[in-house]
PLY file of the C-alpha trace (Angstrom):
ply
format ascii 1.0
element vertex 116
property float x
property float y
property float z
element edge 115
property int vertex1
property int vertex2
end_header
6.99 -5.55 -14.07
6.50 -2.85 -11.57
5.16 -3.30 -7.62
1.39 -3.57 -7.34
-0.36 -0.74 -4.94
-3.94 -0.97 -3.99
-5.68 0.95 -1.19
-7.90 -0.50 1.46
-9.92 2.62 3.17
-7.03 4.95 4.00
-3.92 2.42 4.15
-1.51 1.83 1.04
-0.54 -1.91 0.22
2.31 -2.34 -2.28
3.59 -6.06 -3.75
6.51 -6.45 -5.39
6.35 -8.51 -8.64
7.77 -11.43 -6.74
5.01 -11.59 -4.79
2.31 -11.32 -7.64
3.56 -13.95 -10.18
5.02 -17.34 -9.97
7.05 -17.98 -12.98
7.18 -21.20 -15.23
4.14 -22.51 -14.98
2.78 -24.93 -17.64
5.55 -23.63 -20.12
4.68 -19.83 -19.58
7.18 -17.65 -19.27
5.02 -16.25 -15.99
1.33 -16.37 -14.78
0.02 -13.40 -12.94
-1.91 -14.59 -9.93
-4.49 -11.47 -9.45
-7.64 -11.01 -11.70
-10.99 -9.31 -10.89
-14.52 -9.76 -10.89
-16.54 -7.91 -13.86
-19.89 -8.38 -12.59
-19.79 -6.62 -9.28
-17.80 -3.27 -9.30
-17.86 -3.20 -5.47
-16.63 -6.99 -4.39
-12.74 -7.27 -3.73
-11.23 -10.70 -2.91
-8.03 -10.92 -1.36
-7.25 -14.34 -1.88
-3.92 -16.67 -1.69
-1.74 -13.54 -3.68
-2.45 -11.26 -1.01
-2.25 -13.47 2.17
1.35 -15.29 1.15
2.77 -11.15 1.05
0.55 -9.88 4.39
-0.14 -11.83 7.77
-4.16 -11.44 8.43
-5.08 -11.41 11.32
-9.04 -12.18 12.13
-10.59 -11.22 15.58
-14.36 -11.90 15.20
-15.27 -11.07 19.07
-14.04 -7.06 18.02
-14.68 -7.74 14.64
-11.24 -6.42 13.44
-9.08 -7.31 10.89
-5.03 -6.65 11.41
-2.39 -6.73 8.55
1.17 -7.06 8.62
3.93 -7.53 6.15
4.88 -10.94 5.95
8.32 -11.61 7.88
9.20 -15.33 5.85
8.64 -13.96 2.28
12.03 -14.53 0.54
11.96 -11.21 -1.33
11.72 -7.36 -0.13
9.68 -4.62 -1.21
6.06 -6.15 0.77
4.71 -2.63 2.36
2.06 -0.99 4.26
1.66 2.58 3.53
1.08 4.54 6.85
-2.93 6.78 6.72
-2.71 9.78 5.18
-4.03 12.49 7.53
-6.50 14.72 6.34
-4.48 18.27 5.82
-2.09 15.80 3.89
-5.47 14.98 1.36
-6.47 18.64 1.56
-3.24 19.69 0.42
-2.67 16.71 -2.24
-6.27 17.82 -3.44
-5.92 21.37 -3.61
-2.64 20.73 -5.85
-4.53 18.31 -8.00
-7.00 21.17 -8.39
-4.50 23.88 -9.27
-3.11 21.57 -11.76
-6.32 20.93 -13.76
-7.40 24.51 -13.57
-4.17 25.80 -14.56
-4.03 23.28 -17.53
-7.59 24.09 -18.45
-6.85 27.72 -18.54
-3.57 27.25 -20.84
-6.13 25.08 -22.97
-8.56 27.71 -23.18
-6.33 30.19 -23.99
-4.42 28.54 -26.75
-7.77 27.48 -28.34
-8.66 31.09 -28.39
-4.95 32.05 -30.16
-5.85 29.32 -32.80
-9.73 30.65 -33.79
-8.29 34.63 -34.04
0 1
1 2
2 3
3 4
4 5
5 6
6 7
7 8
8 9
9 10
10 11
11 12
12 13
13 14
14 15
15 16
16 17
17 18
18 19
19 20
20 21
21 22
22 23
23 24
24 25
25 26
26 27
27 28
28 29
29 30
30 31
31 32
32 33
33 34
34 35
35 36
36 37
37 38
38 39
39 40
40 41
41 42
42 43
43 44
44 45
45 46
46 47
47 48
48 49
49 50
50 51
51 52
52 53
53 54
54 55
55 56
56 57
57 58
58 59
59 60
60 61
61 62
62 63
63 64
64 65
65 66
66 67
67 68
68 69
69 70
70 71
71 72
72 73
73 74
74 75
75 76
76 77
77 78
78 79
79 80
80 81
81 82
82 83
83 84
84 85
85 86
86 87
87 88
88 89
89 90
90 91
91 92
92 93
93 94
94 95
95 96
96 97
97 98
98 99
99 100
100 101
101 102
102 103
103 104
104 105
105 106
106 107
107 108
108 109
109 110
110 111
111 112
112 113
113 114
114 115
């Protein structure tokens, strides 16, 4: 199975498949402990999978939230990705752009070849 990534505003979190699944349970093979919520698009819950991988932190007074990887898991590849600055998105964008212009143009153009 490969590491999970999701993104919380600009910050990266990756779990490794250790820290996802918990293996043998009632005769399975493994049980993946993540699922989601159909009925509400915008409602994430970061639940016992999440906090066993990342130490929360809750300050109510400043009403912050702090993350860190979780020093006692017994396996590796826990991370926090660092924020991606914004002339890092601008660039990652415009190359995403390039790419689906360039491949619609190559589209185009063999569509074209195929109709003459």
């Amino acid at each position: 199975m490969s590491p999970l990534s999701f993104q919380l505003g600009s910050t990266l979190y990756t779990i490794p498949p250790l820290g996802y699944i918990v293996p043998n349970v009632l005769d399975a093979k493994c049980v993946v402990q993540i699922s989601h919520i159909s009925e509400n698009n915008d409602l994430v819950i970061l639940g016992d999978t999440f906090m066993r991988n990342f130490y929360t932190t809750f300050n109510f007074r400043e009403e912050t939230i702090g993350m860190a990887v979780n020093a006692s898991a017994n396996y590796s590849g826990i991370e926090i990705g660092g924020k991606l600055s914004f002339s890092v998105v601008l660039v990652i964008c415009t190359l995403v752009l390039i790419a689906i212009l360039t491949t619609l143009y190559c589209a185009i153009k063999h569509f074209k070849k195929r109709i003459i």
